[in-house]
C-alpha positions, 0 to 999 in steps of 0.5 A: 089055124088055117085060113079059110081058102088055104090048102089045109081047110080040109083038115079044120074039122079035125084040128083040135084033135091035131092040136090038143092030142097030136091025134091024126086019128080022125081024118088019118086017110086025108093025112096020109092022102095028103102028106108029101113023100120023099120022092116028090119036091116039097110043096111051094108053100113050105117054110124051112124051119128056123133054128134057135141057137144053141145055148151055152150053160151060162145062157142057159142058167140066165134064161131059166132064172129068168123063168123063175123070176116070172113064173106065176106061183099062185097056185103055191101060195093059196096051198099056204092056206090049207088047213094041213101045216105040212102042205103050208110048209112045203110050199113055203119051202118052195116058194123059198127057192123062187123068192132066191130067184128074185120072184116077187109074186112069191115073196108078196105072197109068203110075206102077205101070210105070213104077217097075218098068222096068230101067234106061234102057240105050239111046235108045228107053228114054229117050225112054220115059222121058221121055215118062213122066216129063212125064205124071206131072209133072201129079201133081208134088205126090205123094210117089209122083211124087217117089219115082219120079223118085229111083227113075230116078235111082238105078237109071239110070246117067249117060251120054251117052245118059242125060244127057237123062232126068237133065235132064228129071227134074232139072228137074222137081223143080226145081218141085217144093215144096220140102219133098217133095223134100228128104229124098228127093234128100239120101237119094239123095246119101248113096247116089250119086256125082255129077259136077256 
């Protein structure tokens, strides 16, 4: 933004068209009666340009994880909410990817919904389900990612059309340690009943 007094104050009453549409348009006589030609020295105001340098791939991939870890992704958790399943579970699949990537927002969010679904009753729940038992799986380690799994497996009854959640889930913490997952699953079994 120009400084009031400053050699560009002519060109303020046209600035947000220069900024937000990159419009020189409006005031394009001032532009071209302005703007320096090759054949005159630059203006003793100019400022050269500082470069950044150039990233090798490995730099690269760091800085753009690092994006992801911080990215914002509200806007992909609310689609969570939509009545239409099919946008639920693609934006849990994507959330998946920034869960992968150390996003915490995304992993709270997806865990928040996740635990306060109903039961499964049809196939669309489960498919649901299981695409958000495998995005939380990246997060294996965390009590809240144990509890979770126990939560779907008190509240869901198990059935023909539920049998592939349960696999899923047991399978998953089947590879989780050990002492995260023993105290939950023999609460779990003092609660319900299991065929083998």
């Amino acid at each position: 933004m120009p400084i009031k007094g400053s050699k560009e104050e002519e060109f303020e009453p046209f600035l947000d068209d220069i900024y937000e549409y990159s419009d020189f348009s409006s005031c394009f006589d001032l532009y071209i009666q302005k703007r320096f030609s090759g054949d005159k020295e630059a203006c003793s105001d100019f400022e050269l340009l500082e470069f950044i340098e150039e990233l090798d791939d490995e730099s690269y991939g760091e800085l753009l994880r690092e994006a992801f870890k911080n990215q914002n992704v509200s806007e992909i958790i609310e689609k969570l909410y939509l009545s239409d399943r099919h946008h639920a579970k693609e934006a849990a699949a994507t959330l998946s990817n920034f869960i992968a990537l150390g996003n915490k927002m995304a992993y709270e969010g997806l865990l928040k919904y996740y635990n306060e679904l109903p039961s499964a009753v049809e196939l669309d729940d489960v498919h649901l389900r299981i695409e958000i038992v495998k995005a939380l799986s990246y997060k294996k380690s965390e009590p809240s990612t144990i509890d979770a799994y126990v939560n779907e497996l008190i509240r869901t009854p198990s059935n023909n059309t539920t049998r592939k959640l349960y696999s899923e889930i047991l399978d998953l913490l089947a590879i989780c340690p050990l002492e995260l997952i023993d105290e939950p699953l023999t609460n779990l079994l003092e609660k319900r009943q299991y065929a083998y």
